[in-house]
N, C-alpha and C positions, 0 to 999 in steps of 0.2 A: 504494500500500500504506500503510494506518494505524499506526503505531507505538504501542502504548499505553505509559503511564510506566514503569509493568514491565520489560516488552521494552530496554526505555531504558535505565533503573537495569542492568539484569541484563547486557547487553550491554558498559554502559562499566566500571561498575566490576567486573565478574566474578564479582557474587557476588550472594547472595537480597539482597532487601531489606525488611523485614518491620514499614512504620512509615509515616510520613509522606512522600509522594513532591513533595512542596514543592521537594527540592534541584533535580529534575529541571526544573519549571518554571521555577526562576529560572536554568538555565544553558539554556533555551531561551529564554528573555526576553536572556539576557546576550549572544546570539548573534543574536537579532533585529535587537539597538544595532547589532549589527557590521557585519552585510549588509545591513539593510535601509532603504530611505530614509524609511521611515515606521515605525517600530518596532511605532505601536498597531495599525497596518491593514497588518499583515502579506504579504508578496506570495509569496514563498520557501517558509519555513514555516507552513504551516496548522494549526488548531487544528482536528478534529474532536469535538466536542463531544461529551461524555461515552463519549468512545471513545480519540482520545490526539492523536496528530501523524501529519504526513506532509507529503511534499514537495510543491508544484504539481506536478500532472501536466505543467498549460502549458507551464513551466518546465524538464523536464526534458529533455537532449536524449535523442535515442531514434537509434542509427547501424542 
């Protein structure tokens, strides 16, 4: 499932957001640093391009 910035914004902080969705990406950049061993080449979270984010499927466990 793709997450667009929206969805993102509106979800964490609980409210519209009606402007520059900038903050989103850089606390998905700031969360990259954190899990990922390569931050630019991404493995975790994926960027779908001019649509939003989502997890690797690969990645994800399925019980």
């Amino acid at each position: 499932m793709v997450f667009s910035k929206e969805q993102i914004y509106n979800s964490v902080w609980k409210e519209p957001y009606f402007g520059d969705y900038n903050i989103v990406m850089s606390h998905i950049r700031n969360i990259r640093e954190k899990i990922e061993d390569n931050p630019s080449k991404p493995i975790y979270i994926q960027t779908v391009w001019g649509v939003g984010y989502r997890f690797n499927p690969q990645m994800v466990q399925k019980d």
